[in-house]
C-alpha positions as a Markdown table, in Angstrom:
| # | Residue | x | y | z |
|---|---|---|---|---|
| 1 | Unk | 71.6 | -12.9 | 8.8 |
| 2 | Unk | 69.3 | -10.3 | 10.4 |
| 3 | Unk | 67.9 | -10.9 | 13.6 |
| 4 | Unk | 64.7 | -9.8 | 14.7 |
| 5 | Unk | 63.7 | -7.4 | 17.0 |
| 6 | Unk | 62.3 | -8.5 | 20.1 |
| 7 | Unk | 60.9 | -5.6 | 21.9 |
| 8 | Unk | 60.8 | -5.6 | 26.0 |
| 9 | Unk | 57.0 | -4.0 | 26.3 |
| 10 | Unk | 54.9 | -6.9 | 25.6 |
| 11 | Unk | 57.0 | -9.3 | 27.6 |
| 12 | Unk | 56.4 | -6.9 | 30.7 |
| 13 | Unk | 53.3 | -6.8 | 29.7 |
| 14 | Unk | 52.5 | -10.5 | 29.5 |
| 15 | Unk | 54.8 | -10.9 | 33.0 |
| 16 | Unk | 52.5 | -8.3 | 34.5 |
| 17 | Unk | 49.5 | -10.4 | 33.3 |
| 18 | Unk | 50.5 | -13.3 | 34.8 |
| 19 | Unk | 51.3 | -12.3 | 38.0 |
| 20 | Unk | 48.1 | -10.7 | 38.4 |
| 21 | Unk | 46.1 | -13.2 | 37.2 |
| 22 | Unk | 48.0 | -15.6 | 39.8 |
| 23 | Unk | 47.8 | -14.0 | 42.6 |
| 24 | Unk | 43.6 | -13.9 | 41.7 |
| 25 | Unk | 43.4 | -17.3 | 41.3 |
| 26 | Unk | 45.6 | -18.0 | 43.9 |
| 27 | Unk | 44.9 | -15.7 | 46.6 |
| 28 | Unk | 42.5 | -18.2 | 48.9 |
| 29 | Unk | 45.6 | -20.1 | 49.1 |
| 30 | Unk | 48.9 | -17.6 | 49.3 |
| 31 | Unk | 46.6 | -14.8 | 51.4 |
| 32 | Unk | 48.8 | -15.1 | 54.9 |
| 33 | Unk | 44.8 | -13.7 | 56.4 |
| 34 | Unk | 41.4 | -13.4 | 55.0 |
| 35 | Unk | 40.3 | -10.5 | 53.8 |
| 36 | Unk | 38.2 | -9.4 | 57.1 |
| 37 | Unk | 39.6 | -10.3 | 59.5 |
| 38 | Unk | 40.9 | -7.6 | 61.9 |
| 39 | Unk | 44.1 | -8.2 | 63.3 |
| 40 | Unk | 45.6 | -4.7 | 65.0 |
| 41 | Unk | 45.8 | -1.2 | 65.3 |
| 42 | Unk | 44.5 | 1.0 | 62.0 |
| 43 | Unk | 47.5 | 2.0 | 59.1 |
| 44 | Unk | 50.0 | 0.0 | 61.5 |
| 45 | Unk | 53.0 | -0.5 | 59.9 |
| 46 | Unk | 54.6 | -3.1 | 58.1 |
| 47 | Unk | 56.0 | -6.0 | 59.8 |
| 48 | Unk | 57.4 | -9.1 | 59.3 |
| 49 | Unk | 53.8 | -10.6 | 60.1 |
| 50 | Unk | 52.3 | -7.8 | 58.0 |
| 51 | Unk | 54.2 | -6.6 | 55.2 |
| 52 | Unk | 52.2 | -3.8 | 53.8 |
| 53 | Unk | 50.9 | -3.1 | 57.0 |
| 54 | Unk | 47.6 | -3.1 | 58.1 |
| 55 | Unk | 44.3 | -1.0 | 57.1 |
| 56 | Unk | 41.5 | 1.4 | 58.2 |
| 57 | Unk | 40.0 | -1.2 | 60.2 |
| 58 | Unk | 43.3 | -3.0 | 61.8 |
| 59 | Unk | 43.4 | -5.8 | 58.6 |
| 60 | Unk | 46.0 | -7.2 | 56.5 |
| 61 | Unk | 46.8 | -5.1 | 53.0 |
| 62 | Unk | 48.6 | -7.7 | 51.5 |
| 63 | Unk | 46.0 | -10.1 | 52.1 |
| 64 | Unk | 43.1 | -7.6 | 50.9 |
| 65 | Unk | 45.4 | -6.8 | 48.2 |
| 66 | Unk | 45.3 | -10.4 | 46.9 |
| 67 | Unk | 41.4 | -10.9 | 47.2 |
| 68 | Unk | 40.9 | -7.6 | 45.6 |
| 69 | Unk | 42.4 | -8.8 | 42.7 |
| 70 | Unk | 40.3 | -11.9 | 42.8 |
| 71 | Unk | 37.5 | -9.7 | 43.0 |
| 72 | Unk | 38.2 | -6.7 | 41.0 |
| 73 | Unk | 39.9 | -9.5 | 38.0 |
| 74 | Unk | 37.0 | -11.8 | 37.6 |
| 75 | Unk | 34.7 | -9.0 | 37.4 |
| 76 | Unk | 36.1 | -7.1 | 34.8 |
| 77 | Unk | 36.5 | -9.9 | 32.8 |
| 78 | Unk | 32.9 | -11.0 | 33.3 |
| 79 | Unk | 32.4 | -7.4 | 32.2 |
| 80 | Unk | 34.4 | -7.8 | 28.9 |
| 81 | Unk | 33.0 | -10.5 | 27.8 |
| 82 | Unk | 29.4 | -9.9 | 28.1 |
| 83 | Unk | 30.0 | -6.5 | 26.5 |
| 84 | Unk | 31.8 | -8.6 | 23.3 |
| 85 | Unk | 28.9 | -10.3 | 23.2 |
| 86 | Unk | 26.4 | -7.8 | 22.9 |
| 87 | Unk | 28.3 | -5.5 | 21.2 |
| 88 | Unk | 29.6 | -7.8 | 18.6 |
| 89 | Unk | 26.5 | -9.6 | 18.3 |
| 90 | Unk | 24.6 | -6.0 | 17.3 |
| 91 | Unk | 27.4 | -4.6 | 15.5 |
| 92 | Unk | 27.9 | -7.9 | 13.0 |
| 93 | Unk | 23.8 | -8.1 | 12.1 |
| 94 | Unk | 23.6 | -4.0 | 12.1 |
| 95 | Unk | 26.2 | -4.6 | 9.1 |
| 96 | Unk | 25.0 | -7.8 | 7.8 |
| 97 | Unk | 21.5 | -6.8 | 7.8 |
| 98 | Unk | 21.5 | -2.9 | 6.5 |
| 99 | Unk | 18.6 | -1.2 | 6.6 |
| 100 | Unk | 15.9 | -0.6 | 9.3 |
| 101 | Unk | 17.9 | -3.0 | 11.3 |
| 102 | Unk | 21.2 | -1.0 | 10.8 |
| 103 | Unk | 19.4 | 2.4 | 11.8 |
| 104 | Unk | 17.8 | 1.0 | 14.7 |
| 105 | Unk | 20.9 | -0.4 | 16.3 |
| 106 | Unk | 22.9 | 2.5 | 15.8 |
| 107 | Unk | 20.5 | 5.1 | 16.7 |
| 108 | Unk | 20.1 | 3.5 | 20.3 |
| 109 | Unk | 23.9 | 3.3 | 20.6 |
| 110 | Unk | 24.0 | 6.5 | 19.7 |
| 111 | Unk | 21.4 | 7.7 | 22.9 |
| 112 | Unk | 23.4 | 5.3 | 25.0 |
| 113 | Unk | 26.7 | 7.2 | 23.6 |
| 114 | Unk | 25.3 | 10.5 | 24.8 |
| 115 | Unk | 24.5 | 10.2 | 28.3 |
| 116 | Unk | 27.8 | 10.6 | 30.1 |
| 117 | Unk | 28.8 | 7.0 | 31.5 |
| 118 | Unk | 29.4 | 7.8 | 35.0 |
| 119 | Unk | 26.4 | 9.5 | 35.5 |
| 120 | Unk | 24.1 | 6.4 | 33.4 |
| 121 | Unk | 26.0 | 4.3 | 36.1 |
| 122 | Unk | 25.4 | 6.7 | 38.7 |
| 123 | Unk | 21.6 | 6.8 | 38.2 |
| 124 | Unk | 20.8 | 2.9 | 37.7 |
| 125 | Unk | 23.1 | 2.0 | 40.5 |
| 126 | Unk | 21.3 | 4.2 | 43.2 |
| 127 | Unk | 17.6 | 2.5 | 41.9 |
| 128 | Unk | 18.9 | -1.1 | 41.3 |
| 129 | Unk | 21.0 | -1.3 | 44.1 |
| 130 | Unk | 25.0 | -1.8 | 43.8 |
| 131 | Unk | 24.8 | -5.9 | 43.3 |
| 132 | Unk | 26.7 | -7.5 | 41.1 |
| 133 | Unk | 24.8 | -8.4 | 38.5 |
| 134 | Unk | 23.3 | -4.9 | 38.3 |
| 135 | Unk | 26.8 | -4.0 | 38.2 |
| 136 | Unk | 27.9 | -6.0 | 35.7 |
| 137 | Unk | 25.2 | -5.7 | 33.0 |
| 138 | Unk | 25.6 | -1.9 | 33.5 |
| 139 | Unk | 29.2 | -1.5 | 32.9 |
| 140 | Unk | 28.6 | -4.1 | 30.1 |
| 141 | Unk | 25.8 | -2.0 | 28.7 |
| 142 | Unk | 27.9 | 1.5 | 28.5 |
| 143 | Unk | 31.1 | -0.5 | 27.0 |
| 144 | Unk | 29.3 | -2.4 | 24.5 |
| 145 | Unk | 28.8 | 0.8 | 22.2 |
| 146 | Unk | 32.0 | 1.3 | 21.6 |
| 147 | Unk | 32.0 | -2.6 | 20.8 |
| 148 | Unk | 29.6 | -2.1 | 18.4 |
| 149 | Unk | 30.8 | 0.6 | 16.2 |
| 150 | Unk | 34.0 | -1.1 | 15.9 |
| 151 | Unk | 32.8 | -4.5 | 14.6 |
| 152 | Unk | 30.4 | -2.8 | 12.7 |
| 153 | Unk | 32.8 | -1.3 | 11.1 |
| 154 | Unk | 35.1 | -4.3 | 10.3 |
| 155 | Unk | 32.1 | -6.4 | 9.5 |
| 156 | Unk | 30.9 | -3.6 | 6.6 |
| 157 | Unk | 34.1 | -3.8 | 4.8 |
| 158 | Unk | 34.0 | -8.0 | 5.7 |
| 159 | Unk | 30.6 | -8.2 | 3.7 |
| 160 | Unk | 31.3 | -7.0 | 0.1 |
| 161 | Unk | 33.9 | -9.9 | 0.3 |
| 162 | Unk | 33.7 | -12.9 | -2.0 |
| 163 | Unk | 33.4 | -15.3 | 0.3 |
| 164 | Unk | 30.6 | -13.5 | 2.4 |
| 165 | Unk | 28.4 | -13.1 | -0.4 |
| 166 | Unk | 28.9 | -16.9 | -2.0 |
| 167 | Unk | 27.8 | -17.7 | 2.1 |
| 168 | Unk | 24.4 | -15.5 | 1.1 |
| 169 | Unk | 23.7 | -17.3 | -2.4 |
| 170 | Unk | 24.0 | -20.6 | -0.6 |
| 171 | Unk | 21.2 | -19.5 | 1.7 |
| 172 | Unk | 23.7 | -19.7 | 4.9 |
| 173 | Unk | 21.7 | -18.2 | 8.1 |
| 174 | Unk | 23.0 | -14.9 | 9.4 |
| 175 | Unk | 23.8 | -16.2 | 12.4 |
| 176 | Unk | 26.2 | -19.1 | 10.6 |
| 177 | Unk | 27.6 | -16.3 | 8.7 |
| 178 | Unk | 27.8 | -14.4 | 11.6 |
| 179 | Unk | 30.2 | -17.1 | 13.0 |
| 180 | Unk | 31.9 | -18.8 | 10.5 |
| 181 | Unk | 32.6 | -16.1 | 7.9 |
| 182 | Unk | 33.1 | -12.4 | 9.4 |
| 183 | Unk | 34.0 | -13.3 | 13.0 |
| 184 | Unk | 37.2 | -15.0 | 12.2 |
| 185 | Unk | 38.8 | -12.0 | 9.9 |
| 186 | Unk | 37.6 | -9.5 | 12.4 |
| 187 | Unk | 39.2 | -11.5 | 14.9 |
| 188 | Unk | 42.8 | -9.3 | 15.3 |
| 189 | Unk | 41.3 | -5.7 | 16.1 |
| 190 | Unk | 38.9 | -7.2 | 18.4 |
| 191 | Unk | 40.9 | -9.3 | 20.6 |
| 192 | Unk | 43.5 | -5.7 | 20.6 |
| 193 | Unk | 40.0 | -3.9 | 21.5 |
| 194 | Unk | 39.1 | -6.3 | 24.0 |
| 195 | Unk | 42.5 | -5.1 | 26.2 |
| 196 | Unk | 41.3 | -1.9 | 26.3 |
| 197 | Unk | 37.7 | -2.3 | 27.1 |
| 198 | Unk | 38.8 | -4.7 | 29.9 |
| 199 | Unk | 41.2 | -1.8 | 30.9 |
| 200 | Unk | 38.0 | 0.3 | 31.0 |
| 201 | Unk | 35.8 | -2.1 | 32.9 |
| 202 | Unk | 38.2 | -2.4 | 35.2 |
| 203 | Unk | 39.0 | 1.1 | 35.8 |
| 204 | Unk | 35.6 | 1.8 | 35.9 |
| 205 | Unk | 34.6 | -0.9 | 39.0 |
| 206 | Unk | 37.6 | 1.0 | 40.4 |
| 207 | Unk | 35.8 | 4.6 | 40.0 |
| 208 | Unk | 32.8 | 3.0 | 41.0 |
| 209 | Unk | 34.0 | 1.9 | 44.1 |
| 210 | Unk | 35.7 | 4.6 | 45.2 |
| 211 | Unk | 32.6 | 6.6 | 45.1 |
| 212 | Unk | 31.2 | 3.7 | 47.2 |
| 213 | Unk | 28.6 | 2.7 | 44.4 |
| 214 | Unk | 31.0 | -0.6 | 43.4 |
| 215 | Unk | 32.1 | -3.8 | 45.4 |
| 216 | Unk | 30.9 | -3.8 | 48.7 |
| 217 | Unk | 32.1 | -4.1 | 51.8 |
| 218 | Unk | 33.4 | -6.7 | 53.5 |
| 219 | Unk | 34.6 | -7.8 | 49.7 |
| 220 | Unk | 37.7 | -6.3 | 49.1 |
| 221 | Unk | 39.1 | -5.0 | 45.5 |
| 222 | Unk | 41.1 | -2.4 | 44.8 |
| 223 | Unk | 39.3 | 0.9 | 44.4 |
| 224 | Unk | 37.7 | 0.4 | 47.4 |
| 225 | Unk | 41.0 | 0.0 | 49.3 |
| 226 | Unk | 42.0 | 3.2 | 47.8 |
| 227 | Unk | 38.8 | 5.4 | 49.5 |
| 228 | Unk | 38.9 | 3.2 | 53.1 |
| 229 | Unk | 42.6 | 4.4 | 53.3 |
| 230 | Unk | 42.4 | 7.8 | 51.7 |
| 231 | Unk | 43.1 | 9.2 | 55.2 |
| 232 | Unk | 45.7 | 7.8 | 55.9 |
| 233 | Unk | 47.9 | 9.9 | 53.9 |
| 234 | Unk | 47.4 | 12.5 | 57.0 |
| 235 | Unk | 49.2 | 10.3 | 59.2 |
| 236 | Unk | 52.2 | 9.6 | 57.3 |
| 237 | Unk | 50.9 | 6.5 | 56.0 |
| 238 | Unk | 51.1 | 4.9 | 52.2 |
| 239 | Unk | 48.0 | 2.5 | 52.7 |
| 240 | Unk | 45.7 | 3.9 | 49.8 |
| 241 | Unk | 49.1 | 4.5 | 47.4 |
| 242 | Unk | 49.3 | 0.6 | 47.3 |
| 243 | Unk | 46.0 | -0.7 | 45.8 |
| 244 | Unk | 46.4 | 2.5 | 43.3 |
| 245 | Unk | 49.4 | 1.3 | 42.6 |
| 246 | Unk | 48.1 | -2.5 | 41.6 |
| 247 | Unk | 45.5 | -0.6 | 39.4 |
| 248 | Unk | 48.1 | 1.1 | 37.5 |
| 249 | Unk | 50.4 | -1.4 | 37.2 |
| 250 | Unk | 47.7 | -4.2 | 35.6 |
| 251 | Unk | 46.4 | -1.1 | 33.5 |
| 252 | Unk | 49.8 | -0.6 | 32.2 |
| 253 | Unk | 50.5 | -4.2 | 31.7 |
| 254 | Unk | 47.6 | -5.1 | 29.5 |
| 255 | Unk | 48.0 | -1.3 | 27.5 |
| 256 | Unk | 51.6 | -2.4 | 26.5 |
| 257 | Unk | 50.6 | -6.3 | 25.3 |
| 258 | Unk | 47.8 | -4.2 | 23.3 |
| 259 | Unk | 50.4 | -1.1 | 21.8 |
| 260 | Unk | 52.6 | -4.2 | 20.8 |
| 261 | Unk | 50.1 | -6.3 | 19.4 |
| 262 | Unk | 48.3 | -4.0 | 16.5 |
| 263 | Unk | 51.6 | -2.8 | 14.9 |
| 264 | Unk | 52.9 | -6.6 | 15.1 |
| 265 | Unk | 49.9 | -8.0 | 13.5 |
| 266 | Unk | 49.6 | -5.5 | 10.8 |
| 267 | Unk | 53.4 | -6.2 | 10.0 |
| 268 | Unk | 52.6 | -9.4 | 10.1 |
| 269 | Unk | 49.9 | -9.3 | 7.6 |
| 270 | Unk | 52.1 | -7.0 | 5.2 |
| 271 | Unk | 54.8 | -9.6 | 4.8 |
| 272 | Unk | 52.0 | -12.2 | 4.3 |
| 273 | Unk | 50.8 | -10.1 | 1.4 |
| 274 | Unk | 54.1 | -9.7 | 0.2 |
C-alpha cells in the first residue's frame, strides 16, 4: 500500500497564514499597548515590558507590529478583491462578448500595462491625496490587468465548450453565464492567482509606505515601520529588520500554499481524467 506524499510547504504556509491573520484580528485584544502611545526612550531595547523594544518615537514594536498587520492585512485584501472583481468581471465579457467589446477592454489594459505602476501610483497619489480609498481603488486599478488577461484567457478556451454555448441557445444573460457557467471551471487558476496578487498588493502598500505615500501616520503597518526605524540600524539597533521581517515571512507563507496548490490541483485533475 503506497502512501502519499504529504509535503511540508503548504502546511507552513497555511500555519504562517493563520498566525498572521490572528494576530490581525486579534491585535485590539493581545496588543500589551496601543499603537501610539509613547512609552520611553527611542530604539530602547527589549525588555520584559517591551519585548521588541521600543521605536522612533519611544512606542511599543510588538504592539505596532500587531496593528500593522491589522492594517496592512485588511487592506490588501480589500485590494484583492476589488481587483478580482474588476478584472474578472472585464476579462469574462471581453471573452464572452468578442468583438468591439473585446478590443476595447484590452486596448485600455494594455495603456494601463504600460505606464510603470509605481510611478501611475506615484502621480495619482500626490493629486488625490494618500487616503484610503484613493489607495485602494488605485492599487486595485494597476492589479486588475493582470486579472484580466488571465481570466480572459481561461474564459476563451471556457466558451467553445458545450455547455457554454447550449447556455447561449437558451437565451441565458451574459451576466448568468458569466456566473454560473465559466466562473466555476475557472475557479482553480484564479483563486492560485489571487495569492499572488494579494502578495502584490500587499507588497505594494508596503513600498508605498515606505516612500511615505501609503498608511499614514499615527496608523501603523509594516512598511511604514520599516522607513520610521531605518535609522536605527546606525545605533546598533534591529527596529526596522523586524516589520521587514513580518513582510517577508506572510509573503513567503502565502507563495508556498500557492507553489503547492497548482501542481496539486492539476494532479488532481489528471487522475480525475484517468
Amino acid at each position: 500500500m503506497l502512501r502519499r506524499h504529504i509535503s511540508i510547504a503548504p502546511i507552513i504556509g497555511i500555519s504562517l497564514i493563520i498566525i498572521n491573520v490572528s494576530a490581525a484580528v486579534l491585535a485590539p485584544f493581545i496588543a500589551p499597548h496601543g499603537e501610539a502611545d509613547m512609552l520611553g526612550t527611542m530604539w530602547a531595547s527589549p525588555t520584559a515590558e517591551h519585548w521588541l523594544g521600543l521605536d522612533n518615537l519611544g512606542r511599543d514594536i510588538l504592539s505596532r507590529l500587531l496593528f500593522g498587520a491589522r492594517t496592512t492585512i485588511s487592506l490588501a485584501l480589500s485590494i484583492t478583491v476589488l481587483a478580482f472583481g474588476i478584472g474578472v468581471s472585464a476579462g469574462f465579457a471581453a471573452a464572452l462578448k468578442g468583438g468591439w467589446v473585446d478590443t476595447v477592454l484590452s486596448r485600455l489594459v494594455d495603456v494601463i500595462m504600460a505606464i510603470p505602476g509605481l510611478i501611475f501610483s506615484l502621480v495619482i497619489l500626490s493629486v488625490f491625496g494618500s487616503s484610503v480609498p484613493v489607495l485602494t481603488v488605485t492599487i486595485a486599478v494597476l492589479s486588475s490587468t493582470g486579472i484580466f488577461r488571465l481570466s480572459r484567457a481561461v474564459a476563451l478556451d471556457l466558451a467553445v465548450m458545450d455547455y457554454v454555448e447550449v447556455a447561449r441557445l437558451r437565451g441565458e444573460r451574459l451576466g448568468w453565464i458569466m456566473r454560473r457557467e465559466v466562473l466555476p471551471n475557472a475557479l482553480p487558476p484564479l483563486l492560485a492567482e489571487f495569492g499572488l496578487r494579494f502578495c502584490f498588493a500587499f507588497l505594494f502598500i508596503a513600498a508605498l509606505s515606505f516612500l511615505g505615500l501609503g498608511i499614514q501616520p499615527p496608523y501603523a503597518d509594516w512598511g511604514g515601520m520599516v522607513r520610521e526605524n531605518a535609522q536605527a540600524i546606525n545605533f546598533g539597533s534591529l527596529a526596522p529588520l523586524i516589520p521587514a521581517l513580518a513582510i517577508a515571512q506572510l509573503t513567503i507563507g502565502v507563495n508556498l500554499l500557492v507553489d503547492w496548490f497548482l501542481p496539486n490541483h492539476s494532479q488532481t485533475q489528471g487522475e480525475g481524467a484517468s
